[in-house]
C-alpha positions as CSV (number, residue, x, y, z in Angstrom):
1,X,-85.5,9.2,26.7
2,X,-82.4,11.2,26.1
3,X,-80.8,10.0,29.3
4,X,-81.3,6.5,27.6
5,X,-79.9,7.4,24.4
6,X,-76.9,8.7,26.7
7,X,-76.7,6.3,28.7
8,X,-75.8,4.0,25.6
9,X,-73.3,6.8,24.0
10,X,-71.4,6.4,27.3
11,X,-72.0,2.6,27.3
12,X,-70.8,2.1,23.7
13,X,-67.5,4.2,24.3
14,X,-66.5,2.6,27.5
15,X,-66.9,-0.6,25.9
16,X,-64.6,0.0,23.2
17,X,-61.8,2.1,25.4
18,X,-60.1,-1.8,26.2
19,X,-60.0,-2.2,22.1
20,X,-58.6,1.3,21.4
21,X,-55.7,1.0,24.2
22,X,-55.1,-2.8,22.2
23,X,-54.9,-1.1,19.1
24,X,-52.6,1.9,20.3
25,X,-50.6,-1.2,21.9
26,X,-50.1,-3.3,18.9
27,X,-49.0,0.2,17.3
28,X,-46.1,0.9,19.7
29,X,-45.5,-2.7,19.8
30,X,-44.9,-2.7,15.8
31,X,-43.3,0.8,15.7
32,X,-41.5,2.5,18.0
33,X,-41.2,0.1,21.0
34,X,-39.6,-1.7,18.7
35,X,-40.9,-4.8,20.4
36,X,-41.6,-6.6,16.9
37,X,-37.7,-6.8,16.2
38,X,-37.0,-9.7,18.6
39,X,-40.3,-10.7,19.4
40,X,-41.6,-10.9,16.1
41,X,-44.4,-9.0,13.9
42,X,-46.9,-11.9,15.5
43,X,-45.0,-11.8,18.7
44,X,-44.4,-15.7,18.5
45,X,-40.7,-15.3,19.4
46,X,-37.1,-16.3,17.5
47,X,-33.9,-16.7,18.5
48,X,-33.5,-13.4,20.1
49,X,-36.9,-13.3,22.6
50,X,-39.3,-15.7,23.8
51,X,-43.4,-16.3,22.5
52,X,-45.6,-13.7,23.8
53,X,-48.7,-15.8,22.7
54,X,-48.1,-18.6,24.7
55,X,-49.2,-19.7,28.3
56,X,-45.3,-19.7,29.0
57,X,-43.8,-16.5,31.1
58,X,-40.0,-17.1,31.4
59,X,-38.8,-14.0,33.0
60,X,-41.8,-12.8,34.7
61,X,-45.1,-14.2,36.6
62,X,-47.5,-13.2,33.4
63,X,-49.4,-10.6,35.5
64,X,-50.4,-7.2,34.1
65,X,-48.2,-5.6,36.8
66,X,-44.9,-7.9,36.2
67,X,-45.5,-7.0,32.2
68,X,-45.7,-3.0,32.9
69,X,-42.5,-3.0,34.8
70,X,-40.3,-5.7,32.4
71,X,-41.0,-3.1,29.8
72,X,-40.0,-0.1,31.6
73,X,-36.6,-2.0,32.9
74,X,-35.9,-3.9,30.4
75,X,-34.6,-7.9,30.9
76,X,-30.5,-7.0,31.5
77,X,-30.1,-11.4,32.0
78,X,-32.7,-13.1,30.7
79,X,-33.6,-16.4,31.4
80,X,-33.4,-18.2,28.5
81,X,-32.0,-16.2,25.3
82,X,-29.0,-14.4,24.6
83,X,-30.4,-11.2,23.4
84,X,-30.7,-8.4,26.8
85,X,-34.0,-6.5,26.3
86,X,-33.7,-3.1,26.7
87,X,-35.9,-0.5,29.4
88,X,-38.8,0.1,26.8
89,X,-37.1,-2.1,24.0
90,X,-34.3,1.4,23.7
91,X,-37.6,3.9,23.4
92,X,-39.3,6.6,24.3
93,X,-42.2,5.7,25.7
94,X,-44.7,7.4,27.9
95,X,-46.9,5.6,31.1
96,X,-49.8,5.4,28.4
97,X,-47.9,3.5,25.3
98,X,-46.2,1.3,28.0
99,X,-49.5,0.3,29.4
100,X,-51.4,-0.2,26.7
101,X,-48.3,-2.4,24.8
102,X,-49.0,-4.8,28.4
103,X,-52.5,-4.9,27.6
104,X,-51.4,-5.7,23.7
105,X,-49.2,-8.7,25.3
106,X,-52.2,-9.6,27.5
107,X,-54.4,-9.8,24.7
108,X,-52.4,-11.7,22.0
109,X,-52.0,-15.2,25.0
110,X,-53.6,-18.1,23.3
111,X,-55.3,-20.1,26.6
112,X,-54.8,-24.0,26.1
113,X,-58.0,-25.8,25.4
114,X,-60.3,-27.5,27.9
């Protein structure tokens, strides 16, 4: 019985360690990755960066990988708007914040329908 009841504790918290690192992502992502400021607090984009909710990846193939390393070097020409993006949007960030901002990304992409 108590490997049971363990069994679940361990269940229950590796369950809800992809949530946590969302969570610690969407905090670096409005603070101080500073990502919010041209992406916007929604991440749908402006004038100065693209839509990070859309199906569209302009600068990079979309993959988890490609996301992790645009954020630690930055986007020096991008593609399509006239704002550079800074390695780690001009922060500090460690391995863990910039990781877990990629799975924030990740998570906010609206799949089409059908």
């Amino acid at each position: 019985m108590l490997r049971c009841a363990t069994l679940a504790i361990v269940c229950t918290l590796a369950a809800a360690l992809p949530a946590a690192a969302q969570v610690s992502g969407k905090a670096v992502f409005e603070g101080k990755g500073n990502c919010h400021v041209c992406h916007g607090r929604n991440a749908e984009g402006g004038p100065l960066a693209p839509s990070l909710t859309d199906t569209v990846w302009i600068n990079i193939d979309g993959k988890r990988e490609s996301i992790v390393k645009l954020i630690e070097q930055g986007v020096p020409k991008p593609v399509k708007h006239p704002t550079p993006m800074p390695p780690m949007g001009g922060a500090s960030l460690s391995r863990e914040e910039i990781e877990a901002v990629a799975d924030y990304v990740l998570s906010l992409v609206k799949k089409p329908a059908g």
